[in-house]
N, CA, C and O of each residue as an XYZ file, in Angstrom:
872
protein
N     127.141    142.349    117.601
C     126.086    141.371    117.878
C     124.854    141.646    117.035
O     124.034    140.797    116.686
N     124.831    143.004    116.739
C     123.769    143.291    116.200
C     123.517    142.987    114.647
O     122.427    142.506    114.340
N     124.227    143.179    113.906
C     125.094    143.079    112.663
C     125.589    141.776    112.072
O     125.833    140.790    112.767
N     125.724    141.817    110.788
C     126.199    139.996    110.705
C     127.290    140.363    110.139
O     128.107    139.485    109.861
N     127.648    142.073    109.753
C     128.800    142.114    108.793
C     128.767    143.260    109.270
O     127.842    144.072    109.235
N     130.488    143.409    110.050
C     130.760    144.680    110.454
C     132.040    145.331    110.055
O     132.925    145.104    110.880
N     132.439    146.108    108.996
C     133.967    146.204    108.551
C     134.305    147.704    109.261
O     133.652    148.738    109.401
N     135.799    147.235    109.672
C     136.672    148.524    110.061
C     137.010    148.806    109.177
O     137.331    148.073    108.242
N     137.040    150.356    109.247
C     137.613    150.646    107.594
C     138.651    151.913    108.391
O     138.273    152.336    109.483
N     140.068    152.513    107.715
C     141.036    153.686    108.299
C     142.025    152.965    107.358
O     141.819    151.871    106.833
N     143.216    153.791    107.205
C     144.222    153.910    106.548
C     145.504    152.730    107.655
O     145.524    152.376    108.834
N     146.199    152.538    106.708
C     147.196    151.587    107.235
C     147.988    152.545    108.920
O     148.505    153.660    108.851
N     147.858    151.731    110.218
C     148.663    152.226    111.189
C     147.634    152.798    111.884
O     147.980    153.325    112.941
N     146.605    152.845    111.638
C     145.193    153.578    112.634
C     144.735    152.681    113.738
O     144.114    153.194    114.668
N     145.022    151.128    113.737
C     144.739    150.483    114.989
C     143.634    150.115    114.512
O     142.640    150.183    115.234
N     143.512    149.553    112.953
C     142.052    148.401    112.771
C     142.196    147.370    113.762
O     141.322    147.102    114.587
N     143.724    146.579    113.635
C     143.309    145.453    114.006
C     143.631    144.723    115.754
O     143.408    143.668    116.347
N     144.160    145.813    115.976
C     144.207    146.034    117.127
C     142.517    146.153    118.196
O     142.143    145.391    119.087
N     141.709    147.611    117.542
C     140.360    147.284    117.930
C     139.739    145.859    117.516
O     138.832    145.272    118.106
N     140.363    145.477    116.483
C     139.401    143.951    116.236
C     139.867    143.252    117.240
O     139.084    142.835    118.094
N     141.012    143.038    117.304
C     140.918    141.851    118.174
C     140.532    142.197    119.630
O     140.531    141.324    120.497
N     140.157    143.667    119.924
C     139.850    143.911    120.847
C     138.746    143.354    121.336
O     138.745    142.582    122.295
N     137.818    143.689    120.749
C     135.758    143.706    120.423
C     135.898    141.890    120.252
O     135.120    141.193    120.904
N     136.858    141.287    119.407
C     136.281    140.251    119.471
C     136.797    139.536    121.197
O     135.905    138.800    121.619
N     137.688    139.614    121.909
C     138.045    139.189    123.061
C     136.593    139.818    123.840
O     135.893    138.957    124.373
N     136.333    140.598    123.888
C     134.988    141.639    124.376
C     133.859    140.562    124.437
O     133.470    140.113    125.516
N     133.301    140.128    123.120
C     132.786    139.510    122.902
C     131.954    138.296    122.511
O     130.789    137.898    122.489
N     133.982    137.695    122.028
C     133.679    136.378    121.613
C     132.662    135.326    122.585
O     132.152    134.268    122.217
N     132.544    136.066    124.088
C     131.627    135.004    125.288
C     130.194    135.118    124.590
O     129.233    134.602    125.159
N     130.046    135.697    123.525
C     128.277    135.925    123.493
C     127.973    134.747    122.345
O     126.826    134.331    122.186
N     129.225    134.188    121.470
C     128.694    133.331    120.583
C     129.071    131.956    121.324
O     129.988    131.901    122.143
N     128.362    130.965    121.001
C     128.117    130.192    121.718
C     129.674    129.347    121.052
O     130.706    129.133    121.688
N     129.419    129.034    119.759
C     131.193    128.427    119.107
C     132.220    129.492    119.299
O     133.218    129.272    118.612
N     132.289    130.587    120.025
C     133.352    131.253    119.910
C     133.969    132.007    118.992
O     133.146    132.485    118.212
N     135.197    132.347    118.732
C     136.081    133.045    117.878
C     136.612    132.646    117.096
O     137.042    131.578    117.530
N     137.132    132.849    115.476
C     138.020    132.817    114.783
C     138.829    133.985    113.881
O     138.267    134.799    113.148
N     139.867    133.910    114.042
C     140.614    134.748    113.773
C     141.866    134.547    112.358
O     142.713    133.659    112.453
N     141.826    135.426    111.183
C     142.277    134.894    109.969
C     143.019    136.235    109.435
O     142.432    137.283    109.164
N     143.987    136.081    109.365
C     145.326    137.482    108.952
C     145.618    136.957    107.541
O     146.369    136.045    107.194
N     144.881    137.717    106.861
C     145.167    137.779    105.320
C     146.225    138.331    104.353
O     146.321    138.066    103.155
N     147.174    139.329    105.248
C     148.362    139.844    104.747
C     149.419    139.231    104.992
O     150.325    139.955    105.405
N     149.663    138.096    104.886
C     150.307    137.322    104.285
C     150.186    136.942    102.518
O     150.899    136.940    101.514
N     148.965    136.680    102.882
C     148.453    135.954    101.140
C     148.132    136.884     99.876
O     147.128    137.596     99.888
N     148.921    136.862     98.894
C     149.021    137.458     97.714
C     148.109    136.767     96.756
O     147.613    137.506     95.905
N     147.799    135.563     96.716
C     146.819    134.581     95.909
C     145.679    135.282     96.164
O     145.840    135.719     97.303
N     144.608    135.643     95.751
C     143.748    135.782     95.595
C     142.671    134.240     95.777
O     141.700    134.064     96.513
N     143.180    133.517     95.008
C     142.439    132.009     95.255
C     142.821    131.762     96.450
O     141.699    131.739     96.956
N     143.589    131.537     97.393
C     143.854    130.708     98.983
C     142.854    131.752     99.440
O     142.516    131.397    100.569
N     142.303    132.717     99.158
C     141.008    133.481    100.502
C     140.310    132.624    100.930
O     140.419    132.344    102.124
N     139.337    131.906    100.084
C     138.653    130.934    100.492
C     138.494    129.652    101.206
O     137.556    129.281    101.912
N     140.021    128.806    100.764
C     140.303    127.755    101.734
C     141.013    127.761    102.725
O     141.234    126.804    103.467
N     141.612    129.336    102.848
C     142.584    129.868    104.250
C     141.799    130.045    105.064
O     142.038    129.812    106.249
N     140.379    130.617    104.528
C     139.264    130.768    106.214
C     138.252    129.967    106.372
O     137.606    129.752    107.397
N     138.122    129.498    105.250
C     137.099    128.164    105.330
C     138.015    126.799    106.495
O     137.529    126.216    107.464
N     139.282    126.675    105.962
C     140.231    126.065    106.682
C     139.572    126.421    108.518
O     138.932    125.608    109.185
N     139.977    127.839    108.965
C     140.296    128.299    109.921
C     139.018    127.920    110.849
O     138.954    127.741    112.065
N     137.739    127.848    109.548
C     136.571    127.528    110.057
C     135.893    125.745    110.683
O     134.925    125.252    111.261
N     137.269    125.346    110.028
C     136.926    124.104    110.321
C     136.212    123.155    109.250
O     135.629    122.084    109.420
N     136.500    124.058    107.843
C     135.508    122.951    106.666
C     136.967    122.767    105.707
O     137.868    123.604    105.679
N     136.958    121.744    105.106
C     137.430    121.898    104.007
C     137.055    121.753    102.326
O     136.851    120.632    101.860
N     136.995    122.777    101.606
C     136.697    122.741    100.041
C     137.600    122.386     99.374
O     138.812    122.524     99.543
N     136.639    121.585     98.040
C     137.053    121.154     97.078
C     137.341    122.195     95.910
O     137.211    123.411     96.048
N     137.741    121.574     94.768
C     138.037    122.436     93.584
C     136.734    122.797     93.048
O     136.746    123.962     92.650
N     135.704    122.262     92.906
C     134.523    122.638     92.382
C     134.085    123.352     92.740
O     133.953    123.178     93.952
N     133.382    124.901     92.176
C     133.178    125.614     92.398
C     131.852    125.461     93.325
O     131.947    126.083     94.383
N     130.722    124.807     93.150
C     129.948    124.123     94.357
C     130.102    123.977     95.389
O     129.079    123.946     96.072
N     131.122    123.845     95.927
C     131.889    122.930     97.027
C     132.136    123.849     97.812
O     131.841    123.409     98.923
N     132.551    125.004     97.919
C     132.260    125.770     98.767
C     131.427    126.036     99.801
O     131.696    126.128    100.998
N     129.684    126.230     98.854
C     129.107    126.172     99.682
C     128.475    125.273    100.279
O     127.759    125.598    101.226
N     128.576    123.919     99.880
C     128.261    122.800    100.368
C     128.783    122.814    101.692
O     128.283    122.545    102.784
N     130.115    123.263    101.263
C     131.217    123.173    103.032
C     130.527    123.416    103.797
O     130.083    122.858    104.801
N     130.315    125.020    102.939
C     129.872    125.964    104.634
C     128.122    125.551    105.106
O     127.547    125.943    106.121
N     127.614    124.744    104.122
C     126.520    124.493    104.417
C     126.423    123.647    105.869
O     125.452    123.656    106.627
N     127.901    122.788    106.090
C     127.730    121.934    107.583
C     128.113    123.012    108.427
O     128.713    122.569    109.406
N     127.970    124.676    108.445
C     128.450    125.607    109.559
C     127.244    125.961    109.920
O     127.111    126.660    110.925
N     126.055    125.518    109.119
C     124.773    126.101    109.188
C     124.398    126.431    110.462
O     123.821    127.507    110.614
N     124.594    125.765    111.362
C     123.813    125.466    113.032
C     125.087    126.106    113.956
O     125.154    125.869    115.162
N     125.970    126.842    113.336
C     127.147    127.464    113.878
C     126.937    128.857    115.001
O     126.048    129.479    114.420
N     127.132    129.324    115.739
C     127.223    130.582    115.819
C     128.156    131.087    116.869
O     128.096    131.127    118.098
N     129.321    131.580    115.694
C     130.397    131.862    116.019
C     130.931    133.588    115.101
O     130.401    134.159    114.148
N     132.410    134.032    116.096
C     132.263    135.447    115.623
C     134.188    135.302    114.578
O     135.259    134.868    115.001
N     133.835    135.868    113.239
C     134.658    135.555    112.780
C     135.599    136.988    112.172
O     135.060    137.954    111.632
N     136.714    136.884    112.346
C     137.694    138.094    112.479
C     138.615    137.996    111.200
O     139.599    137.258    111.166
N     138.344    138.546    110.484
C     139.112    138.784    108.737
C     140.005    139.484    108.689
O     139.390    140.522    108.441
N     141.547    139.920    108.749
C     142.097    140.932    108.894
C     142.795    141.168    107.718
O     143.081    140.315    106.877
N     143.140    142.695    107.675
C     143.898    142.934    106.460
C     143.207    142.471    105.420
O     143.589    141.332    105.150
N     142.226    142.907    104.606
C     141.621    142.636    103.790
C     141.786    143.234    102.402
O     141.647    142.488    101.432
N     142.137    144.813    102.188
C     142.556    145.437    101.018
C     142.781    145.003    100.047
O     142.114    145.281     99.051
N     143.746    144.222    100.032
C     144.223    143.849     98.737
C     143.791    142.205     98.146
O     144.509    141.509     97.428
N     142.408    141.839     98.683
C     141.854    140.865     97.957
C     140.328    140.923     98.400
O     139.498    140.183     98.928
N     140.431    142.358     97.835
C     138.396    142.797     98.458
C     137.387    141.446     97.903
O     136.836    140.631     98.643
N     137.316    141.487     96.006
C     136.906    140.660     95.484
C     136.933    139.678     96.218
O     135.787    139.341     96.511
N     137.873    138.905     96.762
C     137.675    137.628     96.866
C     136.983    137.424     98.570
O     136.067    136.623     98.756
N     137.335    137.929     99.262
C     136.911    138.377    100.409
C     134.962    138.460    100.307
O     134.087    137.655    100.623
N     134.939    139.603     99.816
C     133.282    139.885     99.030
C     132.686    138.502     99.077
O     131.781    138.106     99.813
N     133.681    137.520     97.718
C     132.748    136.807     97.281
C     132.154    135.279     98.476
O     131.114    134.661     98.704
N     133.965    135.284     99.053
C     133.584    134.357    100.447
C     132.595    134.545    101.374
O     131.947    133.677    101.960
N     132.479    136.399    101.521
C     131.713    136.500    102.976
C     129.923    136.118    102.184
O     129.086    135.492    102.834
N     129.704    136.518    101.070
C     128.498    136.442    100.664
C     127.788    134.949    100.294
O     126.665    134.997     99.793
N     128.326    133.798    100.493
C     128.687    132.650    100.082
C     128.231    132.050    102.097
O     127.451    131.267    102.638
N     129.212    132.945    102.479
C     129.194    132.230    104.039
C     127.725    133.325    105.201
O     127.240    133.080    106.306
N     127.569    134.116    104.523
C     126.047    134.425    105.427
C     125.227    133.589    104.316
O     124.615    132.739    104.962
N     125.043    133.494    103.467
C     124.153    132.979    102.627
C     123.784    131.229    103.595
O     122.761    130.705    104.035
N     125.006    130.908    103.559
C     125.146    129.479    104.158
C     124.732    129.429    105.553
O     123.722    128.831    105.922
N     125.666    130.178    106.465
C     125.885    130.321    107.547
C     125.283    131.440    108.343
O     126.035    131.806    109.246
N     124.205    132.057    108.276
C     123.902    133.370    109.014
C     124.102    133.312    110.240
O     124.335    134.402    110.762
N     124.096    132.336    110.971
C     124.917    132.348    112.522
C     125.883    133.002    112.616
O     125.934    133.468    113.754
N     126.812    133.339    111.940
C     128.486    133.298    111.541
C     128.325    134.785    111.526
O     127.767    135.281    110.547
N     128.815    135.679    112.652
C     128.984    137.073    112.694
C     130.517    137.341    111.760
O     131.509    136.684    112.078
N     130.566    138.047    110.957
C     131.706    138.678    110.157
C     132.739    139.588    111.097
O     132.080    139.923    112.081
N     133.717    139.976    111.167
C     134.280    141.452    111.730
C     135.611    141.335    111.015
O     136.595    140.688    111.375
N     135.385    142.414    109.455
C     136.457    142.942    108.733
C     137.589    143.828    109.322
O     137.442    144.684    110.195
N     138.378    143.589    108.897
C     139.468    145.059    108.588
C     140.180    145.239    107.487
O     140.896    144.391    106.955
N     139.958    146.571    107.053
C     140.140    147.109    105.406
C     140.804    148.364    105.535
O     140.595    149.182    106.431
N     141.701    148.489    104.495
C     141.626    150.355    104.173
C     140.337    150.865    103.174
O     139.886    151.999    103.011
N     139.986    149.738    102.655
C     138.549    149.928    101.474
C     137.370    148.904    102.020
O     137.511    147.854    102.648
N     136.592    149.322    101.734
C     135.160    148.698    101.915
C     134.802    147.583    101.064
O     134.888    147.661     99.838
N     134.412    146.571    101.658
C     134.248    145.443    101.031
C     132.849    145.762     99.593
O     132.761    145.101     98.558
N     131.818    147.093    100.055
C     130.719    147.234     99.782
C     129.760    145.713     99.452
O     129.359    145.320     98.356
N     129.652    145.327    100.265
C     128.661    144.027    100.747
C     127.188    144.589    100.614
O     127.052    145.692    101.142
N     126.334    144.189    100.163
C     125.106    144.736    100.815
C     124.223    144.856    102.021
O     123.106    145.333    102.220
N     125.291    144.140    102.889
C     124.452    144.535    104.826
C     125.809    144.634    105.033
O     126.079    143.888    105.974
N     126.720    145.140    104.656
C     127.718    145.243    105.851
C     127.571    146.877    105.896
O     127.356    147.723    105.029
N     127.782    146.922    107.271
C     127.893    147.971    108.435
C     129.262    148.375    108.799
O     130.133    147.660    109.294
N     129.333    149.687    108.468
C     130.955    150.179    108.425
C     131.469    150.933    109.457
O     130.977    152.062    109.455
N     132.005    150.808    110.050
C     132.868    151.918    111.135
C     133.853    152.228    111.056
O     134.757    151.434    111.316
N     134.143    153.648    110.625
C     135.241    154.236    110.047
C     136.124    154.548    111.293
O     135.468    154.772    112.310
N     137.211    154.596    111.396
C     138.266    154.251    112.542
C     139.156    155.516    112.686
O     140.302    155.473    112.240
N     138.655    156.719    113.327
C     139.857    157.778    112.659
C     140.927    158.247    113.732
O     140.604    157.878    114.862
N     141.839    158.796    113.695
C     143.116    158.561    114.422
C     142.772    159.354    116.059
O     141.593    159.615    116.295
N     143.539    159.604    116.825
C     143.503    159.351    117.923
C     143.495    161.087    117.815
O     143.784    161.705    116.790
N     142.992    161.863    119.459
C     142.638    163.396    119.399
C     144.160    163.588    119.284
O     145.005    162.698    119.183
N     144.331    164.801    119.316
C     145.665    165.372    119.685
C     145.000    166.804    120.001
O     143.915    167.127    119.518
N     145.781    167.668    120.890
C     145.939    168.754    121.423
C     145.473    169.765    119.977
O     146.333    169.834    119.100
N     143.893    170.669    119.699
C     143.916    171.740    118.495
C     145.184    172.540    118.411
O     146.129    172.620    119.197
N     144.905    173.235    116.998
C     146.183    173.760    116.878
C     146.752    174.838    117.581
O     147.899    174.860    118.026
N     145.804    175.842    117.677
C     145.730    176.864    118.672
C     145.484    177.202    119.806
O     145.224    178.277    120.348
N     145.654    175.561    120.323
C     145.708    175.876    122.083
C     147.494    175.767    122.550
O     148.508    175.658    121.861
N     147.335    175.832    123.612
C     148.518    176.287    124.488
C     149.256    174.812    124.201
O     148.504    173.855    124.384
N     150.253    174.575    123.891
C     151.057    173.373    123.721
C     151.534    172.874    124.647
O     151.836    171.681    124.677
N     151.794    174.134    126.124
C     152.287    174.134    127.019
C     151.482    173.633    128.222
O     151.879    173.358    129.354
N     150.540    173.593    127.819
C     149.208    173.522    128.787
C     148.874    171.965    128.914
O     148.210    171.444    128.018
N     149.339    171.165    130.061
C     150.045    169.847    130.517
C     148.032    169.082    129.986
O     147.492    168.368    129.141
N     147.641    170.064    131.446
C     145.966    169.168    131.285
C     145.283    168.887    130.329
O     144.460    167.978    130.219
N     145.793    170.131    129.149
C     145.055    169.212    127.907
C     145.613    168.642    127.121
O     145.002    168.492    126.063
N     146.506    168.264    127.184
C     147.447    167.737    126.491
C     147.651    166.476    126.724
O     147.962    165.761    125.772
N     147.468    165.675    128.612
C     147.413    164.608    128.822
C     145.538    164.201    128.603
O     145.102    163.087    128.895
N     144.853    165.067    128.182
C     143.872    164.699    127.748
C     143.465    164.013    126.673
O     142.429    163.355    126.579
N     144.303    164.177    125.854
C     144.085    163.837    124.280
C     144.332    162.191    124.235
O     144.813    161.742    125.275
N     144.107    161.370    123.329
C     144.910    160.293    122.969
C     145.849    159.579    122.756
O     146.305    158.504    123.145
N     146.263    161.045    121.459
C     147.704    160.892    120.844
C     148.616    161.068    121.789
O     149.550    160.283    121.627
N     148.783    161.957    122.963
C     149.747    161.973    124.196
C     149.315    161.192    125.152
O     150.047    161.562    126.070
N     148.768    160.523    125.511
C     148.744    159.528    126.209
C     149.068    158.058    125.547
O     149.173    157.248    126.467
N     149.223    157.563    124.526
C     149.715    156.686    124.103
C     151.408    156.884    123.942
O     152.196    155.997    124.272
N     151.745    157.942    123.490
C     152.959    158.365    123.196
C     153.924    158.567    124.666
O     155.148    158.429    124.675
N     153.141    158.900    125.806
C     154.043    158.841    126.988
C     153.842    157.169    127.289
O     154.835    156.444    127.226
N     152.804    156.727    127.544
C     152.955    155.207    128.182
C     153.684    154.294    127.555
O     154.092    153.328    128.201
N     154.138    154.495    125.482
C     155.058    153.825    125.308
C     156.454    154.396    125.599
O     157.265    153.632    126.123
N     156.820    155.645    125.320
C     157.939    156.054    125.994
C     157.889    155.645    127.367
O     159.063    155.427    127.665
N     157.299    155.465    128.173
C     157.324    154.895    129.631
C     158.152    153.899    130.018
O     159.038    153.705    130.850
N     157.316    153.056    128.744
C     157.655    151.372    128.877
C     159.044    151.142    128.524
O     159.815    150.306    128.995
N     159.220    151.901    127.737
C     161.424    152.180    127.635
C     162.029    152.751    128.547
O     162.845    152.085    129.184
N     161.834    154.023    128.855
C     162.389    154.701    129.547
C     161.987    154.721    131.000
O     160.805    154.861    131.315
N     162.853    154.598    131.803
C     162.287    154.038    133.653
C     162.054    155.397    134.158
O     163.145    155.939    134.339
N     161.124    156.123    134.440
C     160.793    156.838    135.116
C     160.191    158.310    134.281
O     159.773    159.301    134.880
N     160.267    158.166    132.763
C     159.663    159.194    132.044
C     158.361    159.760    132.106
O     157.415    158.977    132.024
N     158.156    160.867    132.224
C     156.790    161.454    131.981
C     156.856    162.606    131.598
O     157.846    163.263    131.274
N     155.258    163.012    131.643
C     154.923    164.491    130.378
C     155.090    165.475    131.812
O     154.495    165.320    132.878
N     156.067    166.492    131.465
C     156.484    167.647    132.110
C     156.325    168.739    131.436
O     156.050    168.623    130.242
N     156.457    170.102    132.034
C     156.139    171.525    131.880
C     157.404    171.635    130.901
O     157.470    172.483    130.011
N     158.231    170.846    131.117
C     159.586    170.899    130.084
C     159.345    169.675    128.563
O     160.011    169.708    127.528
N     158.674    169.099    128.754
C     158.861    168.166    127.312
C     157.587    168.256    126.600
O     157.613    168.023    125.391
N     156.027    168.680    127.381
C     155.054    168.508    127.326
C     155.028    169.204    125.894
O     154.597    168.495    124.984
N     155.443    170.536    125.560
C     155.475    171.426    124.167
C     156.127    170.282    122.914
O     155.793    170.275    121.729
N     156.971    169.509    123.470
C     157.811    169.060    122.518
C     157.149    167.682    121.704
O     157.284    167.184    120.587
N     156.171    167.304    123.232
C     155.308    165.911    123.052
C     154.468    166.160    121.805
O     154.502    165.537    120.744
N     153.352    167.681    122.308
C     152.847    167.790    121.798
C     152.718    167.493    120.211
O     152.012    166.735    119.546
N     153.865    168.568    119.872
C     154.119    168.867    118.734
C     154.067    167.168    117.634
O     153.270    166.722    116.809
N     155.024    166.811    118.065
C     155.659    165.233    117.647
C     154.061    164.536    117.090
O     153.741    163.911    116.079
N     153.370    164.964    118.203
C     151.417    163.962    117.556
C     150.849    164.456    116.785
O     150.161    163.913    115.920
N     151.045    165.672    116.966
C     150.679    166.710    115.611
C     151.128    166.339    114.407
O     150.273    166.089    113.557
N     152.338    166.235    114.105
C     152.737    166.031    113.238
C     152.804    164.450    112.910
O     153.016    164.162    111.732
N     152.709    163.827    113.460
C     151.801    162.420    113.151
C     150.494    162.573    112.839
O     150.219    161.830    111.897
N     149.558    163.211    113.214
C     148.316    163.303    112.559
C     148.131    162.048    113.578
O     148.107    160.848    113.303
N     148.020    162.627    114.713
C     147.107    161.002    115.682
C     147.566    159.979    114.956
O     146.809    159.148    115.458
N     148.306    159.240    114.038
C     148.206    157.788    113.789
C     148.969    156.917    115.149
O     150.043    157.092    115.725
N     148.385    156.392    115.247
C     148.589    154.962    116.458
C     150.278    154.622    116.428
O     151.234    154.903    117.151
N     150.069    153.856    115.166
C     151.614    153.146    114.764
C     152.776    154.163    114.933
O     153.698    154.064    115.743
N     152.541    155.319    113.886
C     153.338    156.404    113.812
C     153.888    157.210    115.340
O     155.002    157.555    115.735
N     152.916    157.269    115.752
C     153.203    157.645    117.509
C     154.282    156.754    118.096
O     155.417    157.011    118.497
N     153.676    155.776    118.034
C     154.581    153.998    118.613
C     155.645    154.541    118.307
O     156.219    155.342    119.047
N     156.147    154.112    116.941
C     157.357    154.697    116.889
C     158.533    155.919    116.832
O     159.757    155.989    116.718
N     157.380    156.832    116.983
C     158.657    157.953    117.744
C     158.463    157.412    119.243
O     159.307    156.568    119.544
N     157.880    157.602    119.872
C     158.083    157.374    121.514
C     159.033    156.277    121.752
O     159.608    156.353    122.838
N     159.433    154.975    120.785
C     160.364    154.016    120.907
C     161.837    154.727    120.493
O     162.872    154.071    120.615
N     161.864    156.467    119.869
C     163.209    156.990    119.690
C     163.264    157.431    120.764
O     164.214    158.192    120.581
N     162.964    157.585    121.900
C     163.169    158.951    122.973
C     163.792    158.374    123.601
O     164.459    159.155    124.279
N     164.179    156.674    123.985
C     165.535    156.106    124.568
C     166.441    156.778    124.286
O     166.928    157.586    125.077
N     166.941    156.555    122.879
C     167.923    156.773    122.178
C     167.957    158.461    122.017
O     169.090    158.909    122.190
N     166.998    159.405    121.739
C     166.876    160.763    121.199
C     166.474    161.754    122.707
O     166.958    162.799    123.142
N     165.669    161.096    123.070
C     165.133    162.029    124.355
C     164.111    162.694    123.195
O     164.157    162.606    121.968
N     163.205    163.370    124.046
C     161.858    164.018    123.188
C     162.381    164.990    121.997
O     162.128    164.957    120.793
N     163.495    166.181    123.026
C     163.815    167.225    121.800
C     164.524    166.518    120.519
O     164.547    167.073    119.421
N     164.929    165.622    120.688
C     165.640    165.022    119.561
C     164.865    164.531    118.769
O     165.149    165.042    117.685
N     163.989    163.795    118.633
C     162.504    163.407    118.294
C     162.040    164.304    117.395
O     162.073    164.238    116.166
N     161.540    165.276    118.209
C     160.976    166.274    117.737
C     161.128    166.832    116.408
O     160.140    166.652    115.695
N     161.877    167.319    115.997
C     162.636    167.817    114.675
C     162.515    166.529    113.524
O     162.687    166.694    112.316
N     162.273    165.576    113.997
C     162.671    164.548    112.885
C     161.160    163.735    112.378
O     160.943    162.957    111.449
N     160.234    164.335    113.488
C     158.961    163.391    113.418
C     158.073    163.937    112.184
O     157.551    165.051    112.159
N     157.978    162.806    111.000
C     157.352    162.697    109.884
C     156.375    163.369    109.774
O     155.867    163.246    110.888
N     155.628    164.116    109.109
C     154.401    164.294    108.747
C     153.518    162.923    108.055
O     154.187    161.892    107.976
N     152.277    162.858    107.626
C     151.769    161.865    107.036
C     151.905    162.023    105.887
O     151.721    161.020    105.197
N     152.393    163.718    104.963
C     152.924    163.265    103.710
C     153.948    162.803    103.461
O     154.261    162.738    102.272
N     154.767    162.356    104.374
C     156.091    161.363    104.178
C     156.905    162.504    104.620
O     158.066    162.098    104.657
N     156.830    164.180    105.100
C     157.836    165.112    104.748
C     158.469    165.440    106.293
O     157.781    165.153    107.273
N     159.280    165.812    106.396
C     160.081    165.905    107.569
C     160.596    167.480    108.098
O     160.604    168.285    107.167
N     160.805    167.758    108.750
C     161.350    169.144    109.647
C     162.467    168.937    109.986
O     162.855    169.526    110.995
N     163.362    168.061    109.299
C     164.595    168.048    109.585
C     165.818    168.662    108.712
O     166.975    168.572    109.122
């Protein structure tokens, strides 16, 4: 609210856009037009950035390079919160839309998600970093801190949601541990080991769960 340009920035699988669409459900009640929401990883064009969210916004542009902001010039009296996702791989064009649409539109709250920074000159960055996990040199075995962390609490509630009656025990709790560790807290990466423990059960898991340099213990 405070901000007119706010980008998530973390590495692919950290839960950018997951918090986005979080904050904007959070919030979308405070703008008076509401929410829009625009998933850019689909689009490889570099040119569709502009008329894919201008679209989403409700204007449509012409080919003339003018025309743009003419569009967004009828958003002027707008104030609404707008959700960019997956942005990386068409920063430039992204950049040049959002600077085009506060220029026009300052009603129009921004909320990026990037692995790179748009570097805007008011945008406001919040770096997104992965979830706690259990230090290295505490007790692995040691249940309370272990259901303390993040990374094991996401990792049992999706194993949960498969498995009917699973939880973190004095018997799997070492094995949990380990598995988030070696994910390095990532969100996604967690997700999917806890979706093997149907099929693997934890110890089976265990041995096979990736590091983030791609390398394995198997």
């Amino acid at each position: 609210r405070t901000h007119g340009l706010v980008t998530i920035v973390g590495p692919a699988g950290i839960g950018k856009t997951r918090l986005a669409e979080a904050v904007a459900r959070e919030h979308a009640g405070a703008f008076a037009d509401g929410m829009r929401l625009v998933a850019l990883a689909p689009l490889v064009d570099a040119t569709l950035v502009a008329p894919t969210v201008a679209r989403a916004l409700g204007v449509t542009i012409g080919d003339a390079p003018s025309s743009l902001e003419r569009a967004l010039q009828a958003l002027a009296s707008q104030r609404l919160l707008l959700v960019v996702d997956n942005c990386e791989h068409l920063l430039e064009a992204v950049d040049g839309f959002v600077a085009v649409l506060r220029r026009s539109a300052p009603g129009i709250h921004v909320l990026v998600t990037s692995q790179e920074l748009l570097r805007h000159p008011d945008e406001h960055v919040f770096r997104l970093g992965p979830l706690s996990v259990p230090d290295e040199g505490a007790d692995a075995a040691d249940l309370d801190a272990a259901v303390a962390t993040g990374a094991v609490q996401l990792f049992v509630a999706r194993a949960r949601s498969l498995v009917n009656g699973f939880a973190l025990t004095a018997q799997n709790v070492a094995g949990v541990v380990e598995i988030c560790r070696r994910l390095d807290g990532i969100p996604l990466a967690i997700e999917l080991g806890a979706a093997r423990v149907s099929l693997l059960g934890v110890d089976g898991v265990r041995p096979c769960a990736p590091r983030s340099n791609g390398a394995t213990a198997c």
